[in-house]
C-alpha positions as CSV (number, residue, x, y, z in Angstrom):
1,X,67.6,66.4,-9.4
2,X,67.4,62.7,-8.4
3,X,68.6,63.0,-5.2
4,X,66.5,66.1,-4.7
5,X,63.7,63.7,-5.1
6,X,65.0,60.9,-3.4
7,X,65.1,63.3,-0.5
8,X,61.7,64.6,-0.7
9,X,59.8,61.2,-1.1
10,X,62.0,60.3,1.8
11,X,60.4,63.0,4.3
12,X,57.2,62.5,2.8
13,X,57.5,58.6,4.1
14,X,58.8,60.3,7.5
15,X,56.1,62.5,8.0
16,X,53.7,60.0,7.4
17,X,55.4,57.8,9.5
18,X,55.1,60.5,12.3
19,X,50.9,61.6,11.8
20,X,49.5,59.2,14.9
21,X,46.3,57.1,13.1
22,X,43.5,58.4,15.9
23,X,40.4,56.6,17.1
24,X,38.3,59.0,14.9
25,X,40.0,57.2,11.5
26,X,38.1,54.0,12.6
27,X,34.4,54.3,11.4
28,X,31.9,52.7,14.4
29,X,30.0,51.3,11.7
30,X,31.5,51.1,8.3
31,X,28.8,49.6,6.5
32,X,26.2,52.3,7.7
33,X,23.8,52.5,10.7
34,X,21.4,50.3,9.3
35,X,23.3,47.5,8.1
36,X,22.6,44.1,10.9
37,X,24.3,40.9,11.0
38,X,22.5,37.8,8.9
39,X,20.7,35.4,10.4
40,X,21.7,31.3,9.9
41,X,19.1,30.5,7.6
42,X,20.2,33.7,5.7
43,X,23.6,33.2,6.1
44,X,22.7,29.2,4.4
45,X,21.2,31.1,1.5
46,X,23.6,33.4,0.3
47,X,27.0,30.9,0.7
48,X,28.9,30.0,-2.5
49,X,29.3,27.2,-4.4
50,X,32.9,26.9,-4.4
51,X,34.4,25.3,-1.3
52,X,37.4,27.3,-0.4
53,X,39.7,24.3,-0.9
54,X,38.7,24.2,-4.6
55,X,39.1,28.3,-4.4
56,X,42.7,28.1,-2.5
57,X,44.2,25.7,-5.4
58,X,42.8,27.6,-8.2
59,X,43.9,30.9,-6.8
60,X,47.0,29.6,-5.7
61,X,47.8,27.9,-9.1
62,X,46.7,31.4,-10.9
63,X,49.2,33.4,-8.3
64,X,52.0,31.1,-8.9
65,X,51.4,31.1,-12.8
66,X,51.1,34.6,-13.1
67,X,54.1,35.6,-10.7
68,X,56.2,33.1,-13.3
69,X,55.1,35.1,-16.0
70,X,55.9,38.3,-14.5
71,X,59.1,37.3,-13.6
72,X,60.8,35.1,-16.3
73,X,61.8,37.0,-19.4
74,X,59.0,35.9,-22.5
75,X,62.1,34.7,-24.4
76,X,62.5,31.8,-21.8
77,X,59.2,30.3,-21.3
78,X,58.1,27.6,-21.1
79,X,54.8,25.2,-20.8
80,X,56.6,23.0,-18.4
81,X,57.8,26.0,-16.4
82,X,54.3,27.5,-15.8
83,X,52.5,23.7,-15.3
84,X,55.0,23.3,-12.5
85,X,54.3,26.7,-11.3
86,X,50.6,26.6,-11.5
87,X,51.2,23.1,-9.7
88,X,53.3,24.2,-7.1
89,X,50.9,27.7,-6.8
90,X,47.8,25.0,-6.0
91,X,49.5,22.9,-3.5
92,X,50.7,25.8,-1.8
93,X,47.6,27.0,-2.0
94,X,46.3,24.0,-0.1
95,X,48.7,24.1,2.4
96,X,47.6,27.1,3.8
97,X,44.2,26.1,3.3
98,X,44.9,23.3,5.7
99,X,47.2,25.1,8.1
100,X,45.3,27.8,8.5
């Protein structure tokens, strides 16, 4: 039975694999036929408040915290283990920030 599904999933993957992606999946205008690019001084208006370095060390230091979570057993945590995560998570973060 296992292998019977291990088989099927596997063709499944194959096939869609094989289907060629057409021009006609790629919509010519995706947010409608009305939608128009913003001008500067609307552009100006709408921008957050958040500079994306703040917002690439905070999500960075949430990732890394989260992933350290996820993947060391409850049993074993630790507040150390998920500062220096969340630390590590925020300068990585900024690194790509700054070598993007």
């Amino acid at each position: 039975m296992g292998k019977t599904i291990t088989r099927f999933v596997a063709l499944l993957l194959a096939i869609t694999l094989l289907v060629p992606v057409g021009a006609s999946a790629a919509v010519d205008t995706p947010f409608g036929p009305g939608a128009v690019p913003l001008s500067d001084a609307e552009m100006a208006e709408v921008e957050g408040e958040f500079s994306p370095l703040v917002t690439s060390a905070v999500a960075g230091g949430l990732i890394s915290t989260a992933s350290y979570l996820i993947t060391t057993p409850a049993s074993q945590w630790t507040l150390g283990g998920a500062v220096r995560h969340a630390i590590a998570g925020a300068v990585s973060g900024l690194a790509g920030y700054f070598l993007r």
